[in-house]
C-alpha positions as CSV (number, residue, x, y, z in Angstrom):
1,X,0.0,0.0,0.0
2,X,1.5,3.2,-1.2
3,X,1.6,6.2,1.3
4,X,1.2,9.6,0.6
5,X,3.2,12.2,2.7
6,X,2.9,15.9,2.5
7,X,1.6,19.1,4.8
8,X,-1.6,21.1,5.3
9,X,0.0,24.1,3.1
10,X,3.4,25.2,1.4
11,X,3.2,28.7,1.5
12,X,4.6,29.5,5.0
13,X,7.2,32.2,5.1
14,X,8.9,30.7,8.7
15,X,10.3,28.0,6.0
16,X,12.0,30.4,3.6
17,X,15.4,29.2,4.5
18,X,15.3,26.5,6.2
19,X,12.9,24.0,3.8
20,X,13.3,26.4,0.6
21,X,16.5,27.7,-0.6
22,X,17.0,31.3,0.9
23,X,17.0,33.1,-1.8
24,X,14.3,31.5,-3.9
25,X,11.6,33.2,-5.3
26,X,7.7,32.6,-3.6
27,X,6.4,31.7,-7.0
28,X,9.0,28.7,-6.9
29,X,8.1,27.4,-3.9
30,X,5.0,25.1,-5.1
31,X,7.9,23.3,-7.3
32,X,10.2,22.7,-4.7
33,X,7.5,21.5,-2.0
34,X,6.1,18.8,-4.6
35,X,9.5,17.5,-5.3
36,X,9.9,16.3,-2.1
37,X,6.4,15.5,-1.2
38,X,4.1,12.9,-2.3
């Protein structure tokens, strides 16, 4: 049985830096969160 893992939301600015890149754009952020979620 596959499982699916992922959060409630992806657009939470306490992450910018330590789950996104620093210096990444917001409008990138989607891409990177479903990269490393299911």
């Amino acid at each position: 049985m596959p499982v699916w893992v992922g959060t409630s939301g992806w657009q939470y600015g306490d992450w910018a830096g330590a789950f996104y890149p620093p210096r990444m754009p917001r409008r990138k952020w989607l891409l990177h969160y479903a990269a490393r979620f299911s």
